[in-house]
C-alpha positions in Angstrom: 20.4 41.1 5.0 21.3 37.6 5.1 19.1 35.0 3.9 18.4 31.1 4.8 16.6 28.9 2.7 16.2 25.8 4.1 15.2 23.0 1.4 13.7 19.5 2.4 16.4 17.6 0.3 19.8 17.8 -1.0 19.4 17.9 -4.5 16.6 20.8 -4.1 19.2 22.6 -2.3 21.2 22.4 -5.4 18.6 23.2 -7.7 17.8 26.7 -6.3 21.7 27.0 -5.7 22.0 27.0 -9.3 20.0 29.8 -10.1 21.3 31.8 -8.0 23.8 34.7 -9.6 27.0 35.3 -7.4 30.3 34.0 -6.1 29.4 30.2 -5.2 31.0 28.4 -1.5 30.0 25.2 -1.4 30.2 23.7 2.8 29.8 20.9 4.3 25.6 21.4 4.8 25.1 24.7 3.1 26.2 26.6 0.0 27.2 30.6 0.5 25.8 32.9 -2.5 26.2 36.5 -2.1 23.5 37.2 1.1 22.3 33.5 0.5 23.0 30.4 2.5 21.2 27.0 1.4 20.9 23.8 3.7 19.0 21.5 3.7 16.9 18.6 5.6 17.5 14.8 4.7 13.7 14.3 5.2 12.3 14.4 8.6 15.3 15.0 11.1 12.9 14.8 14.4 10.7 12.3 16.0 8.4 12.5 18.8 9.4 10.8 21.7 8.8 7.1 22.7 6.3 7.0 25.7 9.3 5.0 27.5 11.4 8.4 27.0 9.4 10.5 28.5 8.0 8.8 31.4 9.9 5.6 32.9 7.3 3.8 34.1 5.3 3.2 29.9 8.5 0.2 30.2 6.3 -2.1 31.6 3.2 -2.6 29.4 -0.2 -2.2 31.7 -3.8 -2.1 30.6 -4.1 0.4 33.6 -1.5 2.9 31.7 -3.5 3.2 29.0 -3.9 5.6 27.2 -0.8 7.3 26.7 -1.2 10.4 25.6 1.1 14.0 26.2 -0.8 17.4 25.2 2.7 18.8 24.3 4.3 15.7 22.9 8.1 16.7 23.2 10.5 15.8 20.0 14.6 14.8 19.7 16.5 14.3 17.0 16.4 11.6 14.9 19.3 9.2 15.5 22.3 10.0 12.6 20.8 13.5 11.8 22.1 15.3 15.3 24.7 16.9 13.4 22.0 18.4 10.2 20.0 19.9 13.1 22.9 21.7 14.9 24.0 23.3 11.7 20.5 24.7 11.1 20.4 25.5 14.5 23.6 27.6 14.3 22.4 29.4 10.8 19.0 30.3 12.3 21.2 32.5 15.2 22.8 34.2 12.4 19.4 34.8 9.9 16.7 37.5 9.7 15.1 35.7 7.2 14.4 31.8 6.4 13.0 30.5 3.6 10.8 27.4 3.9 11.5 25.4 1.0 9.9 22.7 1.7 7.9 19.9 -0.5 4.5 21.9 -1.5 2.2 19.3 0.9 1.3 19.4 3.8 4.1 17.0 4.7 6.7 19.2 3.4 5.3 22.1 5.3 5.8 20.2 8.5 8.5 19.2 7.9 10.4 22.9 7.8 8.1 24.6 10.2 8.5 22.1 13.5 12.6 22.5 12.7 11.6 26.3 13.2 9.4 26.0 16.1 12.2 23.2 17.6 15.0 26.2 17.3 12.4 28.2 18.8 12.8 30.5 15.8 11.5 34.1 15.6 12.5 35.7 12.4 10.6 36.2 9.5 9.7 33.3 7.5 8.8 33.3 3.5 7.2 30.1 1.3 9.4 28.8 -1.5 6.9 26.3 -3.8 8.9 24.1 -6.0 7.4 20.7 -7.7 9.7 20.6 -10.1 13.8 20.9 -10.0 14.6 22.6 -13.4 16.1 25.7 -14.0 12.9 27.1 -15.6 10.8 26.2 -12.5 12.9 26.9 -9.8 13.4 30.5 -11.5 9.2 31.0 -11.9 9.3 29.6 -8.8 11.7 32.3 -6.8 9.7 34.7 -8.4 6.5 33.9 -6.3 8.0 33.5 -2.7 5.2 34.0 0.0 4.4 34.8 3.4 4.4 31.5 5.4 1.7 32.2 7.9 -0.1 31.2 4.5 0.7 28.0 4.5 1.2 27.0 8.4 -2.6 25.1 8.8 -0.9 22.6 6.2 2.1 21.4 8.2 -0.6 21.8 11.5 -2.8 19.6 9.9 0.2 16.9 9.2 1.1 17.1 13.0 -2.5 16.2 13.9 -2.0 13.4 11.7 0.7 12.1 13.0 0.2 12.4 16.6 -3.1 10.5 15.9 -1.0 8.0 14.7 0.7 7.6 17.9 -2.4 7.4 19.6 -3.4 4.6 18.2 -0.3 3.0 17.3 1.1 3.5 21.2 -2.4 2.7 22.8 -4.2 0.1 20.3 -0.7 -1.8 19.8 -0.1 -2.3 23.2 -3.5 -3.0 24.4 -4.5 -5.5 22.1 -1.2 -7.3 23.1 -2.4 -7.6 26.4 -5.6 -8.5 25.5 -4.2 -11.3 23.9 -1.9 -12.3 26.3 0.7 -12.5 23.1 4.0 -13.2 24.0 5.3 -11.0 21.2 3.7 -7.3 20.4 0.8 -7.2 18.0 1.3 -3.7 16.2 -1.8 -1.5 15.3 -1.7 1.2 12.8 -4.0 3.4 10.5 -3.0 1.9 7.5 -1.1 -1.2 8.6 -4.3 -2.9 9.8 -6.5 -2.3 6.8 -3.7 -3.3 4.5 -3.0 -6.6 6.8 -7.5 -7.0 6.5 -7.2 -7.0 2.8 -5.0 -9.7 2.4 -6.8 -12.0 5.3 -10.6 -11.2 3.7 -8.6 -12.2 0.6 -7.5 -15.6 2.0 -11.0 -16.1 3.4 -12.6 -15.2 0.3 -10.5 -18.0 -1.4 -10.9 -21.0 1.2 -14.3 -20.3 1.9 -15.4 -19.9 -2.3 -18.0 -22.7 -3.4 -18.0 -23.7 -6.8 -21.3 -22.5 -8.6 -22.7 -23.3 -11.9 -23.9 -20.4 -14.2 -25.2 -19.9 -17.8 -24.4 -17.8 -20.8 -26.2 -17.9 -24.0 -24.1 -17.5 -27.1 -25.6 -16.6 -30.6 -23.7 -18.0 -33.6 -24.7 -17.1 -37.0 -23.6 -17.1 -40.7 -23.5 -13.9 -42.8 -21.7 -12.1 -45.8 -19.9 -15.3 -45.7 -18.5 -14.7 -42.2 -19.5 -16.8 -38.8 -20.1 -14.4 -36.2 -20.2 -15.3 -32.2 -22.2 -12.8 -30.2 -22.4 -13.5 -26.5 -25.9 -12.0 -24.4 -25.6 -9.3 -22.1 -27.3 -9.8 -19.1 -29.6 -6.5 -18.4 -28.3 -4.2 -16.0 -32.0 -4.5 -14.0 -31.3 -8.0 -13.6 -30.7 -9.1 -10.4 -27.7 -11.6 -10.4 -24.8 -10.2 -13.2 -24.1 -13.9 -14.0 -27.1 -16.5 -14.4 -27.5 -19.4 -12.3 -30.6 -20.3 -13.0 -31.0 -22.7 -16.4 -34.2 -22.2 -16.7 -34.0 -18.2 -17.1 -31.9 -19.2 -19.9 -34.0 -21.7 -21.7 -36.8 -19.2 -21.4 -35.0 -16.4 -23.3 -33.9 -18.9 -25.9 -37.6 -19.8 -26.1 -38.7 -16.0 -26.5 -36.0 -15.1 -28.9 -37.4 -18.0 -31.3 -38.4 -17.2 -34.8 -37.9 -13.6 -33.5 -36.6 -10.8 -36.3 -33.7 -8.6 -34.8 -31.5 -5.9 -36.3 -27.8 -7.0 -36.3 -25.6 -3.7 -36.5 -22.2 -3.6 -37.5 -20.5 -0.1 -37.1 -16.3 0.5 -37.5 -14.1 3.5 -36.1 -10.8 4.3 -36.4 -9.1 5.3 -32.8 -5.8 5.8 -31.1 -4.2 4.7 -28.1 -2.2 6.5 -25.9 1.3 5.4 -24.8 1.0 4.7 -21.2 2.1 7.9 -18.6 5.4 8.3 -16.8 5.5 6.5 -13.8 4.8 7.2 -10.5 6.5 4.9 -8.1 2.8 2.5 -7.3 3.1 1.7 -11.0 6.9 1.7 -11.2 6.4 -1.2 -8.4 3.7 -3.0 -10.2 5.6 -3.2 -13.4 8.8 -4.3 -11.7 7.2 -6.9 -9.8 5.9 -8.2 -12.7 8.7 -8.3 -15.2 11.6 -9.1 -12.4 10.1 -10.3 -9.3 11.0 -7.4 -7.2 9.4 -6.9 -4.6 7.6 -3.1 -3.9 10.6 -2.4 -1.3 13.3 -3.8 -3.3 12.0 -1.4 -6.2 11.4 1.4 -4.1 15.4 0.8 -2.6 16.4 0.8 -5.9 14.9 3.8 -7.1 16.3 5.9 -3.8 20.6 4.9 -5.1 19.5 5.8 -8.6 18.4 9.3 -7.1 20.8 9.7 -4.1 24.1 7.9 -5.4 23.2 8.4 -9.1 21.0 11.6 -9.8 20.0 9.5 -12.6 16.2 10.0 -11.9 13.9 12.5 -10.4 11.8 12.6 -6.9 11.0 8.9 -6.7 8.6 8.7 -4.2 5.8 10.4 -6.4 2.2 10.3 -6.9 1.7 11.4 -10.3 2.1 10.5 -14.0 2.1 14.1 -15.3 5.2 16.3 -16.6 5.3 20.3 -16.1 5.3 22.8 -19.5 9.1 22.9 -18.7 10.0 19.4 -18.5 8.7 19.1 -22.1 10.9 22.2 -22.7 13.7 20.2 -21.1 13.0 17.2 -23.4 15.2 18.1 -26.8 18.5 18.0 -24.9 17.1 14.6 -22.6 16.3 12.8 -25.3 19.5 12.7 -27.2 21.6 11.7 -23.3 18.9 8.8 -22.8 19.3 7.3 -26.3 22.9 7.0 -25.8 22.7 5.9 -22.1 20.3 3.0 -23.5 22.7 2.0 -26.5 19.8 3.0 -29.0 21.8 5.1 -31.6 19.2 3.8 -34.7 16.2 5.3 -32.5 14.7 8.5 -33.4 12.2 11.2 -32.1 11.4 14.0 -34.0 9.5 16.3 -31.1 6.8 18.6 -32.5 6.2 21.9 -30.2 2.9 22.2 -31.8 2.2 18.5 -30.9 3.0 18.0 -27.2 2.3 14.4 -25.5 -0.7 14.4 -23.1 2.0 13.9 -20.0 2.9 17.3 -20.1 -0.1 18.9 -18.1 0.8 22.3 -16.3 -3.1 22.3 -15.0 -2.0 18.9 -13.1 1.4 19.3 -12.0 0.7 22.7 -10.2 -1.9 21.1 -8.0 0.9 18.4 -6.9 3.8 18.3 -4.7 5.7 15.8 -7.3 5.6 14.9 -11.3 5.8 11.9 -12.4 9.6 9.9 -11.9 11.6 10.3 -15.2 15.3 10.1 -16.0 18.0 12.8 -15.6 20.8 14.5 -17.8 22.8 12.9 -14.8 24.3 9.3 -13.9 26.8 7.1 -15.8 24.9 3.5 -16.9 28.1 2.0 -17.0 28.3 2.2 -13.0 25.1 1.2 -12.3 24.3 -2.5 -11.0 21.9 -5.0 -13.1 19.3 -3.8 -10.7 19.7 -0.5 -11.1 19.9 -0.5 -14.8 16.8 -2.5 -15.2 15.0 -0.3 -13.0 17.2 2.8 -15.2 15.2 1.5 -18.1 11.8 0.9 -17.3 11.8 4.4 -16.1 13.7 5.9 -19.7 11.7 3.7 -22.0 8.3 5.1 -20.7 9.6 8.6 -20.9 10.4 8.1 -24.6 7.5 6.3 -25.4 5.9 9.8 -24.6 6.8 11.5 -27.6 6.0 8.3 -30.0 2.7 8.3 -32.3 0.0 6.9 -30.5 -1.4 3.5 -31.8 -3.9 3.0 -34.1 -6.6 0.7 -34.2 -9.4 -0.2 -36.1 -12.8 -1.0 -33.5 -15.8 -3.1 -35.0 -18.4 -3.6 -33.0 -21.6 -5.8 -33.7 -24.8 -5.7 -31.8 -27.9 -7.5 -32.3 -30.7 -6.6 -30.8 -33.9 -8.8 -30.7 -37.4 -8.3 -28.7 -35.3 -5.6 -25.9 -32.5 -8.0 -25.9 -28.9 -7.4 -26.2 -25.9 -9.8 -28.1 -23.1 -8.3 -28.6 -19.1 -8.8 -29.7 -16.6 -6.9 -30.9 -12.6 -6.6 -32.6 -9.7 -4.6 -32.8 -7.2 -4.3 -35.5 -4.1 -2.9 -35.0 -3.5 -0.5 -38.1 -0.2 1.2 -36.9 1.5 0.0 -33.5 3.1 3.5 -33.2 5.0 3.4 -29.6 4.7 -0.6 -29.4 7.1 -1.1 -32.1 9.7 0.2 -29.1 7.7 -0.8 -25.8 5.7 -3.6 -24.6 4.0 -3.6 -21.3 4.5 -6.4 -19.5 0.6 -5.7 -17.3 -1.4 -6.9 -19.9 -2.4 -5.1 -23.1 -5.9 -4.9 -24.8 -5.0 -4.5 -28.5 -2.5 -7.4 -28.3 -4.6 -10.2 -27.0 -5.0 -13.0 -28.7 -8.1 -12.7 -31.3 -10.4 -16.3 -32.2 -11.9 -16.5 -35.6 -15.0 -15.1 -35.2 -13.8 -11.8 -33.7 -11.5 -11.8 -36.9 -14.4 -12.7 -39.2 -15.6 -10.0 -37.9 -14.1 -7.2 -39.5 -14.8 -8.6 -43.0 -18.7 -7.3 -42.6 -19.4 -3.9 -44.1 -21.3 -1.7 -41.9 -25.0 -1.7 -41.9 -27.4 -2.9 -40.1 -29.0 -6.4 -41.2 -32.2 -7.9 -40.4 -32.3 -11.3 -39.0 -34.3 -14.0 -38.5 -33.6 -16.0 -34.6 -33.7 -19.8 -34.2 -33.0 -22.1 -31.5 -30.5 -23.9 -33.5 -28.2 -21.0 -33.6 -28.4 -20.4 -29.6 -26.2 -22.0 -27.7 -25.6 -22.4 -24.2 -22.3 -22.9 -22.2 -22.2 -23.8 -18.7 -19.4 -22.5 -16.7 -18.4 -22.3 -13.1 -17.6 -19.6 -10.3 -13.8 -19.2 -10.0 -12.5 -18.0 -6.5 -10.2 -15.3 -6.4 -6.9 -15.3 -7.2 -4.3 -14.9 -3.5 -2.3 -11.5 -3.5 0.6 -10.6 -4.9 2.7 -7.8 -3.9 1.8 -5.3 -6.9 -1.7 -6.3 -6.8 -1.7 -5.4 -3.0 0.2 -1.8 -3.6 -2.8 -1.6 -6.2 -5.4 -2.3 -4.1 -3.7 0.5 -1.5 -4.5 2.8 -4.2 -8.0 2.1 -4.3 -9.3 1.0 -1.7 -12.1 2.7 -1.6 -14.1 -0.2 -3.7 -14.1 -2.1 -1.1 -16.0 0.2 1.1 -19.3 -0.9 1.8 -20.4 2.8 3.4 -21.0 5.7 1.0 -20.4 8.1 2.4 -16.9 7.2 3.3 -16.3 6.0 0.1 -16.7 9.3 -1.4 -14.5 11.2 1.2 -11.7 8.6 0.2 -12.4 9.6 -3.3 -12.4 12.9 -2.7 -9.1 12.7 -0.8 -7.6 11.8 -3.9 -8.9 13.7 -6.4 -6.1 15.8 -7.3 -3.8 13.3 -7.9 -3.4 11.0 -11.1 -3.0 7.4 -10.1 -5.0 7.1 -6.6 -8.5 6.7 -6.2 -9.3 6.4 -3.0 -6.4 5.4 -1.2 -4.3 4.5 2.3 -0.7 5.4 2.7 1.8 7.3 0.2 4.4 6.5 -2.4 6.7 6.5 0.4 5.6 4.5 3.0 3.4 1.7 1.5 6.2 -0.3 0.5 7.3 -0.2 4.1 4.3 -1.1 5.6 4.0 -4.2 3.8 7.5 -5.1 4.4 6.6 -4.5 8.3 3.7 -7.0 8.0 6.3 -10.1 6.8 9.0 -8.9 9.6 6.2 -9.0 12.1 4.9 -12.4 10.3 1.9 -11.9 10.0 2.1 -12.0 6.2 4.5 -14.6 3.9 5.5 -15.1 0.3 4.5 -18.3 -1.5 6.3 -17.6 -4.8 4.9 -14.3 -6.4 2.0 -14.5 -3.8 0.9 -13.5 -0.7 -0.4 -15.0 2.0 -2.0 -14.1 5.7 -0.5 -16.3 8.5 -2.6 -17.7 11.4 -1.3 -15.3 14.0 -2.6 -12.4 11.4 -6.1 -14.1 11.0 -6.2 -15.2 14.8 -5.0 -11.4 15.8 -7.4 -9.5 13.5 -10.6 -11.2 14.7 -10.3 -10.2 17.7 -10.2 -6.1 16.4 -13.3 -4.2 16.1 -14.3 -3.5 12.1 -13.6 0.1 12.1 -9.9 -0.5 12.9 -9.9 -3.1 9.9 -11.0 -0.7 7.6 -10.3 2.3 5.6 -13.0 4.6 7.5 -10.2 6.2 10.0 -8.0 7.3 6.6 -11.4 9.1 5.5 -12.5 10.6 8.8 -8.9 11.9 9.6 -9.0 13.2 6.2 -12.1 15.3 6.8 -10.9 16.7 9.9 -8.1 17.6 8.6 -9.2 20.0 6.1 -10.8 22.0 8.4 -7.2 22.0 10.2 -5.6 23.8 6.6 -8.3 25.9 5.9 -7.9 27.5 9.2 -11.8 26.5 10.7 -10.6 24.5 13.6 -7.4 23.3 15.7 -5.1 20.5 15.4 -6.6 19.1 18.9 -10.0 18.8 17.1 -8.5 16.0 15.2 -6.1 14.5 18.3 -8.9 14.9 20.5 -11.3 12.8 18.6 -9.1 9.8 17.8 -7.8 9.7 21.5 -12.0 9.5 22.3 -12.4 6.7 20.3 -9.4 4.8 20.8 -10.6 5.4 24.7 -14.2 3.8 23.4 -12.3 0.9 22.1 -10.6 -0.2 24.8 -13.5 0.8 27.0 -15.7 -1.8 25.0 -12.6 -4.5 25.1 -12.1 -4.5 28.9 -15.3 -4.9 29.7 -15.5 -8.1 27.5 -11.9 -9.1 29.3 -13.5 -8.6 32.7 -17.0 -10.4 32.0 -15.9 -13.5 30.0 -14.2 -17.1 31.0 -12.1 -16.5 27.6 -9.0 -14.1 28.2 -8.4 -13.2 24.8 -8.5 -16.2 22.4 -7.2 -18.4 25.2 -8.9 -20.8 27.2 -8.8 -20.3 30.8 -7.4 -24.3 32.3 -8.1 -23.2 35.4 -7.1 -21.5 38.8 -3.0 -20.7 39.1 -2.4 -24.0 41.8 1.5 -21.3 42.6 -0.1 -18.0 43.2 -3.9 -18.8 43.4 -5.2 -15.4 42.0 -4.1 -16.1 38.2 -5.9 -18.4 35.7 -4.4 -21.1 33.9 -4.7 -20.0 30.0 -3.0 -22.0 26.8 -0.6 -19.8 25.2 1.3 -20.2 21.7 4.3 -22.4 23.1 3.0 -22.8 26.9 0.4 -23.1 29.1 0.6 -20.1 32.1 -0.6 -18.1 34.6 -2.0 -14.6 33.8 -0.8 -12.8 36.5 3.6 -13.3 35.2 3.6 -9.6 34.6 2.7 -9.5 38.0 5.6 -11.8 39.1 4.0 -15.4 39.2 6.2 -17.9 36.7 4.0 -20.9 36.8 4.4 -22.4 32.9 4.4 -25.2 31.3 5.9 -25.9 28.0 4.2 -27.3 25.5 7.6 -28.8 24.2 9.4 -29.8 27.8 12.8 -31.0 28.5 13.2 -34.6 30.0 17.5 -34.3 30.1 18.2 -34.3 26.6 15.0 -35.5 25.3 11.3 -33.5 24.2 7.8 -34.1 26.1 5.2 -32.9 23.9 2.3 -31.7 26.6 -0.9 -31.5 25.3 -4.2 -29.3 26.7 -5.5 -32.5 28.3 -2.1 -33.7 29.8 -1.8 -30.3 31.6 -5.1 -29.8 32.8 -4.1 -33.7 35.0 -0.9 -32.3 35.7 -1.7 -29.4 37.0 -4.7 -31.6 39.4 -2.0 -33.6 40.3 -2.6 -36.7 38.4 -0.7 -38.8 36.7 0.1 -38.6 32.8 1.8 -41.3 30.3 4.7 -39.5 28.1 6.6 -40.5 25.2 10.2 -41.1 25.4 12.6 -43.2 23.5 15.8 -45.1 25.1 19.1 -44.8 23.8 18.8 -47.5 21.3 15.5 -45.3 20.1 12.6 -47.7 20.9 9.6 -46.0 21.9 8.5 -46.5 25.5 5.8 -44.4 27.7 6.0 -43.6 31.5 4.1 -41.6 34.0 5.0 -38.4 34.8 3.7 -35.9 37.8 4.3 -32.2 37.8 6.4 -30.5 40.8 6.2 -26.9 41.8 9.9 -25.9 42.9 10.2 -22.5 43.7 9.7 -20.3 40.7 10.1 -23.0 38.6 8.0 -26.2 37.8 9.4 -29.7 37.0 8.4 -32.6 35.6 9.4 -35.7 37.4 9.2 -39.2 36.0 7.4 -42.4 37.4 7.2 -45.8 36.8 7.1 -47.3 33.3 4.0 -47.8 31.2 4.8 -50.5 28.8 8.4 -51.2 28.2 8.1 -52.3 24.7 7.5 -50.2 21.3 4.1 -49.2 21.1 
């Protein structure tokens, strides 16, 4: 009986090829083994329709279209995979039995099953799970094949998702353009919007931020011939975390006088970790910040290092962690790395009984990815400066995995007088372990620059030590507020990662966090691996967001555009309440439609809400309204970006006048006032400049000819320079 296993990506095809036993064909999109055949997917190889492709008339943007929706949204092939379908197509008429080897998400089960359900296949179909592309694992993996009817409510629950997305991407983008009367389309999407809201309550934040003074009281004292700085810890019942009030201050000071307290000094030896494997969020931070790559760039990079390479592993990951068998894998890595990096005078000794925290079967199992390490593959000497600086950060942090941890030495010192708390501390670095080799370039605790006193420090033997308090020795420092810092592109990708914090509901809060819990590296999060650096690439192309150096900035249009969105389209709460739904989708206790259902409701209730406001106001979006069309008579006269206009040129009336107008070969600049006369029919004085460019002014009228209107000149205001 012949087989089909159908992977989601080349190289997984070629993993489970490889453990195969039998006479190997290799074609042109499938491999031959015994009663085996292998393709594979590139990714998703359909699309759902445009609206404009399924029904003609969606061309032509209307408020009254809206919504769009289909109950059975139809699919084609996406444009340069035709010819993968086909040949799946043509396999499937000669199977009895696929195997969906797709990623083990929800996104992977999609993926496979609507290529079944396209072909309108009717075979049996079994569950291949593979997170990890190694011999070993791909082996275990065969070993377990399922029933897919298992696993369908995943991929179902995908589908929801993204015909949700359509909803409101579709519906939301295109009414809000309207609503707006924007010349260009103002896109609308689940996590586009939220991520574009971060960065403009950023910029807010910032211009908006008044400088205010606070206090904090420092104790400085002498003892076993050491000066030691302790700073005082506001209590967490307090009810500002910073002071701003002197006088709370001054009164502490004038409590803590002549007061004993008990100064305690207590040392520990601890280790630090080497940081994890990558996934790609961090891989983008830390490229960002040692390079100046942006999160696409890095992400771009990564994909030729896997596709045109096989230098690295899945590189659109999640996760930090490494399977049982990649550490199994590691004694013949290792020794291909070293070389590859030009490190011959490097050694790891790797201890079975001692394996590296990374290497976490109870994690990986639970994940469709591992963390994105190098490959026995790829030549270094082929790859671009780009690629070999990205080559590296990802092989240094896999090495660093099976150095000895850092050791410090922690002293901390508290003092605590009449139920208050000073406190400092130190850290000596006894044995840099990893950081002998590796350095990260994000900031690093146990390498920070240390001031005398936290040095002095660690020359008191623990103990605790009674003390007497006095005024002299308190000390007060007066400090101000600082705004926050603008954006950059890591610190955004971070923030997409978590941004759950800035969640002021509960209860959505914790169904982001829950969301995420499975995964290593998110923590309440919008987007994936794979399409965050995308999205924010999307937000400069559609300018709405620009660079200033390393940060980022929201542009007018963005803050202009997002005002006039209601709050729960600004914030994370859709991400969560999709999310909800669609667990009940996988576990089998409700339907796709549940989910499509209830965001076509409330995108409905949002343009419900919108329209009315339209209807009922003088203000058509953030326009004035000038006043009546004087060409058609049924439009209103509203201030656009580059012209003023009628409302009704959808509906065929071209009254406009530019803002910047053409006089022959010279610029009128047309203010609000000028065409609000203009369009009464009075006259208005204009800067021009004669040919030996003097400055002169004249009066000009406006002219409606035909479709078109004209500004004619008059007689001359002053003929001299003004």
């Amino acid at each position: 009986m012949k087989k089909l296993i159908i992977a989601e990506k080349p190289e997984l095809a070629r993993a489970i090829a490889a453990i195969i036993p039998g006479n190997r064909k290799d074609g042109r999109n499938n491999i031959m083994i015994g009663n085996y055949i292998i393709t594979w997917a590139v990714g998703h190889i359909l699309r759902h329709k445009k609206p404009e492709e399924i029904d003609e008339k969606y061309r032509k943007w209307n408020i009254e279209d809206l919504p769009i929706f289909f109950r059975k949204w139809p699919k084609v092939p996406i444009k340069g995979k035709e010819e993968i379908l086909k040949n799946i197509k043509l396999l499937l008429e000669e199977t009895e039995e696929v195997i969906h080897a797709g990623d083990p998400d929800d996104e992977g089960q999609y993926l496979i099953d609507e290529i079944l359900e396209y072909c309108n296949y009717k075979g049996t179909v079994k569950r291949l799970l593979i997170n990890n592309n190694s011999m070993e694992a791909v082996k275990k993996s065969f070993e377990k094949i399922e029933h897919n009817h298992k696993y369908v409510n995943l991929g179902k629950a995908a589908e929801a998702r993204a015909i949700s997305d359509m909803i409101v991407g579709f519906n939301l983008s295109r009414f809000f353009t309207l609503y707006n009367n924007a010349r260009e389309a103002l896109t609308i999407g689940r996590v586009q919007t939220p991520t574009l809201a971060l960065v403009v309550n950023r910029d807010y934040e910032i211009k908006n931020h008044i400088k205010e003074k606070y206090y904090e009281l420092y104790f400085n004292m002498e003892i076993k011939n050491s000066i030691v700085r302790m700073k005082y810890i506001v209590p967490k019942n307090f009810e500002e975390k910073i002071i701003k009030d002197r006088s709370k201050i001054e009164s502490i000071i004038n409590k803590l006088n002549n007061e004993e307290g008990i100064f305690t000094v207590r040392r520990k030896e601890g280790y630090i970790s080497a940081p994890l494997p990558f996934n790609l969020a961090k891989l983008q931070t830390e490229a960002s910040s040692k390079f100046g790559y942006s999160a696409q760039k890095t992400q771009d990079i990564t994909q030729i290092l896997r596709d045109k390479h096989s230098a690295i592993t899945y590189n659109r990951s999640d996760c930090e962690y490494l399977s049982d068998e990649h550490f199994n894998e590691a004694p013949d890595l290792i020794p291909v790395i070293i070389k590859k990096l030009g490190l011959s005078e490097l050694k790891i000794n790797i201890v079975k009984e001692n394996k590296p925290r990374c290497f976490n079967n109870n994690i990986t199992d639970s994940s469709a990815h591992h963390g994105i390490i190098p490959t026995l593959s790829g030549d270094i000497s082929k790859f671009s400066i780009e690629e070999k600086n990205i080559y590296e950060l990802i092989a240094k942090r896999y090495l660093i995995q099976f150095m000895d941890d850092e050791k410090i030495e922690k002293t901390e010192a508290i003092l605590t007088v009449s139920n208050e708390i000073f406190r400092t501390s130190s850290i000596k670095v006894l044995e840099k372990g990893y950081k002998n080799f590796y350095i990260e370039d994000n900031g690093d605790n146990s390498e920070k620059s240390k001031d005398s006193y936290s040095e002095s420090l660690q020359n008191i033997p623990n103990g605790e030590y009674r003390i007497i308090l006095k005024n002299k020795n308190l000390e007060i420092e007066e400090k101000e507020t600082k705004a926050k810092k603008p954006y950059t592109e890591s610190a955004l990708i971070s923030d997409m990662t978590s941004i759950s914090k800035y969640v002021k509901n509960e209860k959505i809060r914790l169904i982001l966090k829950e969301k995420d819990k499975e995964k290593k590296g998110e923590n309440g999060s919008i987007g994936t691996p794979a399409t965050r650096a995308s999205i924010i690439e999307g937000l400069f192309k559609r300018k709405y967001l620009e660079r200033k150096g390393k940060t980022i900035t929201s542009t007018e249009l963005a803050r202009e555009y997002l005002s006039t969105l209601p709050e729960n389209l600004k914030s994370a709460d859709m991400t969560a309440l999709w999310w909800s739904m669609q667990e009940e989708i996988k576990e089998g206790k409700s339907e796709k439609e549940k989910l499509t259902d209830f965001v076509l409701h409330q995108t409905i209730k949002i343009m419900e809400e919108k329209y009315k406001k339209i209807e009922n106001s003088e203000i058509i979006g953030k326009y004035e309204v000038l006043c009546k069309c004087p060409k058609c008579g049924i439009g209103n006269i509203i201030e656009g970006k580059k012209a003023f206009y009628c409302s009704e040129y959808k509906n065929a009336c071209k009254f406009s006048i530019w803002k910047e107008s053409k006089y022959f070969n010279q610029k009128l600049k047309i203010s609000k006032a000028s065409a609000k006369k203009l369009i009464k029919g009075d006259k208005v004085p204009l800067k021009l400049k004669s040919k030996e460019g003097k400055e002169y002014e004249a009066y000009f009228t406006m002219k409606i000819n035909g479709d078109y209107v004209n500004l004619e000149k008059g007689d001359f205001v002053n003929r001299k320079k003004k």
